[in-house]
VOMI-593960 format. One line per 8 residues: number of its first residue (from 1); for each residue y, z, x of C-alpha. Coordinates in nm, 3 decimals, always signed. Layout:
NUM> Y Z X | ...;
***
This chain:
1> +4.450 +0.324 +3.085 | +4.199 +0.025 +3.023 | +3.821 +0.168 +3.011 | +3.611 -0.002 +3.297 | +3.317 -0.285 +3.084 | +3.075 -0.075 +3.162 | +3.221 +0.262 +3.124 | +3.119 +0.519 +2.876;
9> +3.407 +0.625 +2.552 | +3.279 +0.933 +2.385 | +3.425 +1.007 +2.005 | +3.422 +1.340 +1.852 | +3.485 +1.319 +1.520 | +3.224 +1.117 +1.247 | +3.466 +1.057 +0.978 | +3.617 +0.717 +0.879;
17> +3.859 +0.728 +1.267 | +3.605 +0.807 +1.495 | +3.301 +0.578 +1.316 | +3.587 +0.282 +1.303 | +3.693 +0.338 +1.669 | +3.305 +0.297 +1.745 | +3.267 -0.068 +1.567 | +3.655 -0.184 +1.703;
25> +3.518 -0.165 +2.042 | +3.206 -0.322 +1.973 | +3.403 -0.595 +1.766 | +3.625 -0.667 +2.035 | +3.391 -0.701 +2.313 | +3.357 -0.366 +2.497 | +2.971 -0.363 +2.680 | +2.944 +0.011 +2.789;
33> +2.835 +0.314 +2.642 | +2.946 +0.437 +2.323 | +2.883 +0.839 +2.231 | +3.004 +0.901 +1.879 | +2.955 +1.233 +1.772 | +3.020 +1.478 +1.485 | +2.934 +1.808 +1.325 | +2.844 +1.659 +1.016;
41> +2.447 +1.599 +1.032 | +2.461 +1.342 +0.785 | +2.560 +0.973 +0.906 | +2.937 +0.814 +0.847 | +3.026 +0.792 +0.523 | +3.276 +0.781 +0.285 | +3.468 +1.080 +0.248 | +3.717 +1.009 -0.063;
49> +3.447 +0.972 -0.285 | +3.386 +1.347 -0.179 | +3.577 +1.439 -0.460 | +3.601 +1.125 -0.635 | +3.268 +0.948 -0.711 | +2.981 +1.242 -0.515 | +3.071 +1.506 -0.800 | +2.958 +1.257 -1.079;
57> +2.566 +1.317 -1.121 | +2.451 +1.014 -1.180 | +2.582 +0.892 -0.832 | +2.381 +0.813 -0.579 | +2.428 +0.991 -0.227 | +2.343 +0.686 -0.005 | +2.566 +0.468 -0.179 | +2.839 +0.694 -0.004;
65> +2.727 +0.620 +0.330 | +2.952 +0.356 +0.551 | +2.665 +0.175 +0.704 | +2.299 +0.208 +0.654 | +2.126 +0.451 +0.927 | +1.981 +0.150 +1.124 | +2.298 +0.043 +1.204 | +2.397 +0.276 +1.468;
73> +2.166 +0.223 +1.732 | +2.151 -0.201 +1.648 | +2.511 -0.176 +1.716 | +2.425 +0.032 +2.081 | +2.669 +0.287 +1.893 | +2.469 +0.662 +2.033 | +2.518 +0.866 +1.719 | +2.457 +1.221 +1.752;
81> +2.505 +1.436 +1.426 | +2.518 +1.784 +1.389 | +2.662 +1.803 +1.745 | +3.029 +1.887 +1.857 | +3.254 +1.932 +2.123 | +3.324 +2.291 +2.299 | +3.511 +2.217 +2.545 | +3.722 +1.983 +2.778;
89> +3.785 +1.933 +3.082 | +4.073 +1.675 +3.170 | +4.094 +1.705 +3.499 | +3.696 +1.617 +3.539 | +3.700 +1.360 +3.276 | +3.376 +1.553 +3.090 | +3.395 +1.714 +2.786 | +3.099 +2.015 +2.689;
97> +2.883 +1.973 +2.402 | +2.765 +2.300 +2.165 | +2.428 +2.249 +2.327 | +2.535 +2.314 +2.682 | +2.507 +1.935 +2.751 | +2.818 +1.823 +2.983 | +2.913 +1.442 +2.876 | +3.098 +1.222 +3.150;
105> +3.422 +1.000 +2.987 | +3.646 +0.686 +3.121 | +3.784 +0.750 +2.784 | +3.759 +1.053 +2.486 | +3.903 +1.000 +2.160 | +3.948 +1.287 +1.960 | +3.888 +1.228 +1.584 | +3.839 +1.579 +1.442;
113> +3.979 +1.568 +1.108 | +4.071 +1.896 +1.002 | +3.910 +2.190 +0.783 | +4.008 +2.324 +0.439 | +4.370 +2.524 +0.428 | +4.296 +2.922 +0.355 | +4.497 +3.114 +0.063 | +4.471 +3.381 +0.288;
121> +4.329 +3.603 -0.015 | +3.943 +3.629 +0.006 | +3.785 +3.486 -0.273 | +3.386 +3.564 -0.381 | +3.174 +3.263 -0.402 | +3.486 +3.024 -0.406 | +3.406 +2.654 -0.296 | +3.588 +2.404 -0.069;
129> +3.583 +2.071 -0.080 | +3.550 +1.850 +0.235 | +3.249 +1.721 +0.296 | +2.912 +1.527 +0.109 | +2.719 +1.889 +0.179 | +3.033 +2.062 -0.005 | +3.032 +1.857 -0.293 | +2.633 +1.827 -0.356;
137> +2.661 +2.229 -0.364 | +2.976 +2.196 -0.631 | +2.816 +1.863 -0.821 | +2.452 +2.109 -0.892 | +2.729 +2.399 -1.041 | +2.944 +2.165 -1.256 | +2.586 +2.060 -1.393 | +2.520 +2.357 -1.590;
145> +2.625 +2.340 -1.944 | +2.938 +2.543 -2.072 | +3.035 +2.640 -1.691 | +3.443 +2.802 -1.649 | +3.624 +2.616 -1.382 | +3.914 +2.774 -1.178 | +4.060 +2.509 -0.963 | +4.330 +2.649 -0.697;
153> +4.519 +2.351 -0.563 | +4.675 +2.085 -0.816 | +4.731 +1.833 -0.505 | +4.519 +1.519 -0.451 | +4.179 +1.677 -0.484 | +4.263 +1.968 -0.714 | +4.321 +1.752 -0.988 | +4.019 +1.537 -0.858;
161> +3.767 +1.790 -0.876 | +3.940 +1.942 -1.254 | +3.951 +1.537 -1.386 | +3.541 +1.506 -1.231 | +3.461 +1.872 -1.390 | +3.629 +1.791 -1.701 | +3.536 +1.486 -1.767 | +3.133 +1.670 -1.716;
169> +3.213 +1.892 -1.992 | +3.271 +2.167 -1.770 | +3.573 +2.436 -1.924 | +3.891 +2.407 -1.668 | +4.206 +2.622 -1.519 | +4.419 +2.469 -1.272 | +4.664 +2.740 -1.106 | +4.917 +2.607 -0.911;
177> +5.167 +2.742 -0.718 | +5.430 +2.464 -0.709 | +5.690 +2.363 -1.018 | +5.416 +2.084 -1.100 | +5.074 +1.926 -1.009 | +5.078 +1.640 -0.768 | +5.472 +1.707 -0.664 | +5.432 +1.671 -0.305;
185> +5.220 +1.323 -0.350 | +5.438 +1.122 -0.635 | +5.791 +1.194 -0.780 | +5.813 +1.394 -1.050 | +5.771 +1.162 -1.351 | +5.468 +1.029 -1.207 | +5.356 +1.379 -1.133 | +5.464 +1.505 -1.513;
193> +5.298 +1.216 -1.707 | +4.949 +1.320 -1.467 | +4.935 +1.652 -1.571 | +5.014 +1.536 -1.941 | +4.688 +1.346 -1.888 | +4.498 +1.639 -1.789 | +4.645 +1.895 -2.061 | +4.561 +1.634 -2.301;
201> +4.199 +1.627 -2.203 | +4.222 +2.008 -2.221 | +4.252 +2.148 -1.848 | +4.485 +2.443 -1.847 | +4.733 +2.420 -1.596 | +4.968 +2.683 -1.451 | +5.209 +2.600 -1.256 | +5.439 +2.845 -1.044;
209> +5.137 +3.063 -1.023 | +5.028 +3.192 -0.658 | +4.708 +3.350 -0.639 | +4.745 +3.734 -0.505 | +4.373 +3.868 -0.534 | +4.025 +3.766 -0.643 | +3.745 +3.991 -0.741 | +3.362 +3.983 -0.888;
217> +3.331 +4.099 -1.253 | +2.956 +4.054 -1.412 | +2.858 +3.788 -1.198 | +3.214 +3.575 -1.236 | +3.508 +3.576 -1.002 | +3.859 +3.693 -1.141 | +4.164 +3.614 -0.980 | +4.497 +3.752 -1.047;
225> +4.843 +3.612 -0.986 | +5.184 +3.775 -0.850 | +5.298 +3.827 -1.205 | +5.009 +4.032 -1.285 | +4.802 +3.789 -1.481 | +4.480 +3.690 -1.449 | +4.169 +3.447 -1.520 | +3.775 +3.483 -1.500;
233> +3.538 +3.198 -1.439 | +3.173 +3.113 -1.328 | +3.319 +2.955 -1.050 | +3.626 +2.901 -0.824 | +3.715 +2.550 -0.627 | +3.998 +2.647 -0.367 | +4.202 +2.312 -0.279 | +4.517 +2.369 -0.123;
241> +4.509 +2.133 +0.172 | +4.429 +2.038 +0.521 | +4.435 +2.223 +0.861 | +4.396 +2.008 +1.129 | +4.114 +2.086 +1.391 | +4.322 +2.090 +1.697 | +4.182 +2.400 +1.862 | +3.956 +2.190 +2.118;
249> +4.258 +1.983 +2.193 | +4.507 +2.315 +2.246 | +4.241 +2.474 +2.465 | +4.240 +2.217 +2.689 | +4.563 +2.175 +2.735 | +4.710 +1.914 +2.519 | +5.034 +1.916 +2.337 | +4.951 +2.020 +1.976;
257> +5.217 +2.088 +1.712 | +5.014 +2.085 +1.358 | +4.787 +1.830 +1.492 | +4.750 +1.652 +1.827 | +5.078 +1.490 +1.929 | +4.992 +1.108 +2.004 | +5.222 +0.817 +2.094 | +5.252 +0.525 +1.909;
265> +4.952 +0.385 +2.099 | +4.728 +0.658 +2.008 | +4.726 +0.816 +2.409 | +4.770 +1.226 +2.377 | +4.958 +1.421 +2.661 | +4.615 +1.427 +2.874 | +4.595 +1.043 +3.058 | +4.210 +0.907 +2.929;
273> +4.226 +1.100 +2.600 | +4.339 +0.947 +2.271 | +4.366 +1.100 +1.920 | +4.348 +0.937 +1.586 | +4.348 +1.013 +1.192 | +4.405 +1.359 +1.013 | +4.415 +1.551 +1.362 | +4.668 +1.307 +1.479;
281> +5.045 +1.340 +1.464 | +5.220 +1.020 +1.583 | +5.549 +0.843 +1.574 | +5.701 +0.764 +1.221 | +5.829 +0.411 +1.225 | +5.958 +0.418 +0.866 | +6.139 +0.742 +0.915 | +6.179 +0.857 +1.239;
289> +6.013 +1.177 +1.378 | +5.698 +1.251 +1.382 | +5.434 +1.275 +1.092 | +5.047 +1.362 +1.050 | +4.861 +1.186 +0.768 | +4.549 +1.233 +0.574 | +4.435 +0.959 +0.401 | +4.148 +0.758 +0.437;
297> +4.335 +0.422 +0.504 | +4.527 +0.560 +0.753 | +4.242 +0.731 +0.917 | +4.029 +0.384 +0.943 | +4.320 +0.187 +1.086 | +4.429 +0.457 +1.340 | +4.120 +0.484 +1.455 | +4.125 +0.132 +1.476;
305> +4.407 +0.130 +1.716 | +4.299 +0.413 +1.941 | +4.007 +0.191 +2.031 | +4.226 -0.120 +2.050 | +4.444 +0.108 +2.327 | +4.121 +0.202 +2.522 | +4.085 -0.191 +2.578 | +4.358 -0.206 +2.695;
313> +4.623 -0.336 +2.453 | +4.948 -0.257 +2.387 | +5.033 -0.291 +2.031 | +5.275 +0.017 +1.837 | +5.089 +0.133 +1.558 | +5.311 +0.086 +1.260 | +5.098 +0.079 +0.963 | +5.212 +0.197 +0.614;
321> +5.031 +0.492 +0.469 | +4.875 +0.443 +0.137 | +4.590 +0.616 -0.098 | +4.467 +0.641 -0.421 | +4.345 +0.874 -0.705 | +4.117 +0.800 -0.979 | +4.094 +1.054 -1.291 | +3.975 +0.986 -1.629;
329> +3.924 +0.606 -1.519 | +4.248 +0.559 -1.449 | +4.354 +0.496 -1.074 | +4.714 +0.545 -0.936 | +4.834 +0.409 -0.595 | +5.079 +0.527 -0.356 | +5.237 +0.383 -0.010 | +5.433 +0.499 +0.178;
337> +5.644 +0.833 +0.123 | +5.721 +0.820 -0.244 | +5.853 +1.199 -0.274 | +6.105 +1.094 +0.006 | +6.372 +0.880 -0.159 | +6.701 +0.958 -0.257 | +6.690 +0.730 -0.554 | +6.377 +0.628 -0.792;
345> +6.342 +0.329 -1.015 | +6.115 +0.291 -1.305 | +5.930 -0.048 -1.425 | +5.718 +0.088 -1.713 | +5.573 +0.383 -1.829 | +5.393 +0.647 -1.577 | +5.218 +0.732 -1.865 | +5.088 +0.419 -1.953;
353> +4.837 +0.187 -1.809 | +5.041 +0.027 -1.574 | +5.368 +0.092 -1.376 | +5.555 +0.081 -1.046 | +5.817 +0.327 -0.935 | +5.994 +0.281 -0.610 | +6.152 +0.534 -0.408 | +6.435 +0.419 -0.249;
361> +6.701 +0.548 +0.023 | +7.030 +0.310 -0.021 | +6.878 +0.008 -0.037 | +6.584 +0.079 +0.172 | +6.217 +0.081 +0.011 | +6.038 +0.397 +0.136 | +5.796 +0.492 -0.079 | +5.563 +0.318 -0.405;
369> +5.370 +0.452 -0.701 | +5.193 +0.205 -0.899 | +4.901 +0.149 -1.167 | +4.755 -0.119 -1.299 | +4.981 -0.358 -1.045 | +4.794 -0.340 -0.684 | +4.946 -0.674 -0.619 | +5.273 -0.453 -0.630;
377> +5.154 -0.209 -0.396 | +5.068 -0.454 -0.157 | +5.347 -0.631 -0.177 | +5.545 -0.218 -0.130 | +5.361 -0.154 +0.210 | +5.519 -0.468 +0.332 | +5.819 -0.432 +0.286 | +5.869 -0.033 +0.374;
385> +5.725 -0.171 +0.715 | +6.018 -0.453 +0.736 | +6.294 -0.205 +0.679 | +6.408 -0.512 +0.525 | +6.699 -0.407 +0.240 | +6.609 -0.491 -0.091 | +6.866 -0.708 -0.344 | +6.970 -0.455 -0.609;
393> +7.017 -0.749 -0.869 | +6.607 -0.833 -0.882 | +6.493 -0.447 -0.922 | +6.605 -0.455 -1.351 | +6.350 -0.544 -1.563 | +6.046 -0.676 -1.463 | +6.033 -0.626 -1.058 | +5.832 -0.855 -0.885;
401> +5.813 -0.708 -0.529 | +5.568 -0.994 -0.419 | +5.765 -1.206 -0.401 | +6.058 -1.019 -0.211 | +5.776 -0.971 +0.052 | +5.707 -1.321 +0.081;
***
């Protein structure tokens, strides 16, 4: 389906998808209306510094934002915050806002993100992290001096939000309830020489440790673990991941299986609706199958694609996951599916300043962990796109992937 020139593409979803559909179109020429909306009332902005930069208190919350507020409406992009979706209706092309309003489409791309993953264990007080409202509540908590820190969750923003509270001066516990922190993002010696960095800094982490029940004692939350032991702080961060906001999707109809099932152009089951970023579950061209991602970079240039679909082109979307993490000034980069290889090589010291390891299957590249060496990473993402083999006699010693790539 190609939207008419003067038709009308509503977005629902304000994170980094549905605010980059909104400018593709614009960029590439599209004249008619453009709805964005989201249930966020602040503006677009930029969610990994969520738990990344926004916890710091000397950081400024408009420096966060993706474009400044006047930039909306110069753009003819209708922004509309602190409004979602109830319902759709495919068959009538209109979707229902919260407010009663009912919004014609020639095209509705769903860009929902997802919510924070429940331990299913109810937890007093406990925080979440996911958006700039969640983490100016946490930031004003991690302020006050000689504060306990629970953090449940050692993935990606676990040991964010433990290196941010930390590194305040704040007292902190990570329980995990994998083997090791980070071991379903890097392979394990990238994983091991991480949580060396935190215990060095002095975060206790315990791994293996699944949290069975939470209670209040004088004003602090204690949690307790299968094996019967437990921990007391002033307050509890609960990070254990992502559930995808499909609901609005699966109501109306759509195939959903953990996310909204997309092709590799972005076009769901329902013909005029398109889904892209953390909701979305397309096509794996590296692997085969079918994968759902949530990282920022993948979210902007999904969204990217969904609105170059809507215009009508017909280009696979093939692009090579990658993110980052920054703790204790140190940032690590990852492409691709790092955990997934059958082999791993080593060029340095995960512990040091700067590395790469490579995750290979025969002599396929599939995944890449680097610091210090983004010229390296860059050089990964390319080639785990190619599916090109890579010549085992140039991956001793120093490995210079650039210029494989090229």
């Amino acid at each position: 389906m190609t939207v008419p020139p003067a038709g009308r593409v509503v977005i629902a979803g304000t994170g980094i998808a549905g605010a980059t559909a909104a400018e593709t179109l614009r960029k590439r020429g599209f004249d008619g209306e453009i709805v964005l909306l989201g249930a966020d009332p602040a503006p677009p902005y930029r969610r990994p510094m969520v738990s990344k930069e926004l916890l710091g208190a000397a950081f400024p919350e408009e420096r966060a934002l993706l474009r400044p507020a006047t930039a909306w409406p110069e753009s003819r992009i209708e922004l509309r915050t602190g409004t979602r979706v109830a319902a759709i209706d495919p068959d009538a092309a209109r979707v229902t806002l919260t407010d009663g309003t009912a919004l014609g489409y020639d095209a509705l791309l769903l860009a929902t993100g997802g919510r924070p993953r429940t331990l299913g264990v109810l937890i007093p007080g406990a925080f979440t992290l996911r958006d700039r409202h969640d983490a100016t509540a946490l930031r004003e908590v991690l302020a006050r001096p000689g504060i306990e820190v629970l953090v449940v969750g050692g993935g990606l923003i676990g040991t964010e939000v433990a290196a941010s509270a930390r590194t305040g001066g704040a007292q902190v516990t990570i329980l995990e309830a994998g083997p090791q922190i980070l071991d379903r993002v890097f392979p394990e010696p990238v994983s091991a020489a991480l949580e060396s960095v935190h215990r060095a800094r002095g975060v206790a982490v315990h791994t293996g440790t699944a949290v069975t029940g939470a209670d209040t004692v004088s004003g602090c939350t204690r949690l307790r673990s299968a094996d019967g032991r437990e921990w007391i702080a002033d307050v509890v961060v609960v990070a254990v991941g992502m559930t995808p906001d499909d609901e609005l999707a699966r109501a109306a109809g759509l195939r959903v299986d953990d996310g909204i099932v997309v092709d590799e152009f972005c076009a769901t089951s329902a013909p005029g609706i398109y889904a892209a970023g953390d909701v979305a579950r397309f096509p794996d061209p590296v692997h085969g199958g079918s994968v759902r991602v949530e990282h920022w970079n993948h979210a902007q240039s999904h969204g990217a694609a969904a609105a170059a679909t809507i215009l009508g082109e017909r280009t696979p979307y093939r692009e090579v996951p990658w993110c980052w993490t920054s703790q204790y000034g140190r940032t690590v980069q990852a492409a691709g599916r790092p955990t997934a290889g059958a082999e791993l090589i080593l060029d340095g010291d995960p512990a040091g300043d700067a590395f790469l390891a490579l995750a290979l299957t025969g002599d396929r590249l599939v995944g890449a962990v680097a610091a210090g060496r983004p010229r390296e990473l860059r050089a990964a993402r390319t080639l785990i796109g190619s599916g090109a083999e890579l010549p085992r006699d140039r991956l001793t010693g120093p490995i210079d992937l650039a210029s494989m790539a090229a």
